[in-house]
N, C-alpha and C positions, 0 to 999 in steps of 0.2 A: 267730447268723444275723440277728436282727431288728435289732442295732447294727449289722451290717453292710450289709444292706436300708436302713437309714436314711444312713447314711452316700454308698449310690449313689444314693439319692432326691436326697438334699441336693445332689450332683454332677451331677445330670438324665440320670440313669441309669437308666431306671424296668422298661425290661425285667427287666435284671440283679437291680436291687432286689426286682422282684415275684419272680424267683426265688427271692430270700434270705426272705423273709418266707413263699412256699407251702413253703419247707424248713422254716423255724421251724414253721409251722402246724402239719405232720406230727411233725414231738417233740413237740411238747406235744398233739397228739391220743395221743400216744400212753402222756401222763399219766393212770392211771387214777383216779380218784377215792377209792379205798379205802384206796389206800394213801398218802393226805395229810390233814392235818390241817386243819381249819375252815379254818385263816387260808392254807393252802398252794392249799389246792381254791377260797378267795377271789381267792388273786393269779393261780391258773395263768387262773382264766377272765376275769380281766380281760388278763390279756398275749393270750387268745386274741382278745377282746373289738377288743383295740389293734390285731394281728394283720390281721384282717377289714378295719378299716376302713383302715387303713393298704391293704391292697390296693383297698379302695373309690377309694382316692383315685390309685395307679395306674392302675387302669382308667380313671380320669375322663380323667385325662393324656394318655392313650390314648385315646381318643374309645370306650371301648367301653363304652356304655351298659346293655346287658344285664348284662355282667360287673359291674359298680358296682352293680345291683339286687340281683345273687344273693350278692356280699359282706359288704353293707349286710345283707340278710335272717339270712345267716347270725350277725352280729354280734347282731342282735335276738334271733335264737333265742336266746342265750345271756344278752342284758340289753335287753328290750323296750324301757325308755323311756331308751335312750342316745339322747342330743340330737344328736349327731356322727351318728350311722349314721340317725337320721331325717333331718337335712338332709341330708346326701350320697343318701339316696334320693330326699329330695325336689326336689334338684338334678337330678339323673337322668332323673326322672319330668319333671322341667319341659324338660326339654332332649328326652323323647322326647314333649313335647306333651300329656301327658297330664296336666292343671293339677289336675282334681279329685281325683285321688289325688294330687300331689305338694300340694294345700291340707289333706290329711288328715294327711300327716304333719307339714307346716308347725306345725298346730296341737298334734298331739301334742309336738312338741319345745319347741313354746314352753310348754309345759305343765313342761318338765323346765326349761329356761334360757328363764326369760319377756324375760329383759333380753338377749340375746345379738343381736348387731348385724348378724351375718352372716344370722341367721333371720329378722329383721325385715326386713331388705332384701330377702327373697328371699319374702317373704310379699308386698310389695309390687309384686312382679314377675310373680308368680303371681296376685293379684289382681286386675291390670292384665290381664294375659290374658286372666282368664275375663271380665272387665267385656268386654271386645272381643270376646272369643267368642259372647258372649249379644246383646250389640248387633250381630252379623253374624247371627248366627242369627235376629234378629226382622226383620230388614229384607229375610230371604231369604223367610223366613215370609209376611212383609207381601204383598209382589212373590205369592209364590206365589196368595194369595186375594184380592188386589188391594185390599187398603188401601192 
């Protein structure tokens, strides 16, 4: 299911694909842990890990911003300082305005891939924000008490 999700993603098929990928999700939710070995119970939660954010980036496709946060989360649950599912949240988050939680993950990710080019750029974007956020906010301020 997940070669075949990637395959309708590739063809801009991303309904279809997110179907292929919440099918995969459900088998391998349905791998229990006890009965795999270190390195099975390794790979199955990295496929789930892929999984998640592989829907993160559906949803984004999609313009469905909620959904890409509760993808991304789930992908965390399972490996907190994946660089991937923190920019795609923090893309999310920058897209639904909300700059200081999307600069908290900015930095946790650059914290896992310090040199990654996409995070940098997006750090700079989100930066850029809040600097105009604060400078709108002091001039409203100002106005308000008449400085």
């Amino acid at each position: 299911n997940k070669d075949e999700g990637s395959e309708l993603f590739r063809g801009g098929n991303f309904v279809h694909a997110g179907k292929r990928y919440k099918d995969a999700l459900a088998h391998a939710g349905k791998i229990q842990g006890d009965d795999l070995t270190p390195d099975q119970a390794s790979q199955t939660k990295r496929i789930k890990v892929d999984l998640h954010l592989n829907m993160a980036l559906i949803w984004t496709k999609l313009d469905k911003l909620d959904q890409v946060l509760r993808a991304c989360d789930d992908a965390l649950s399972l490996d907190d300082a994946n660089a991937k599912a923190l920019y795609r949240r923090a893309f999310a988050l920058e897209n639904l305005k909300r700059y200081d939680d999307a600069k908290a993950d900015i930095l946790k990710a650059l914290d896992a891939a310090p040199s990654d080019k996409a995070i940098l750029q997006l750090q700079k974007r989100v930066d850029a924000q809040i600097a105009r956020q604060k400078k709108k906010e002091k001039a409203m301020w100002g106005k308000a008490f008449g400085a």
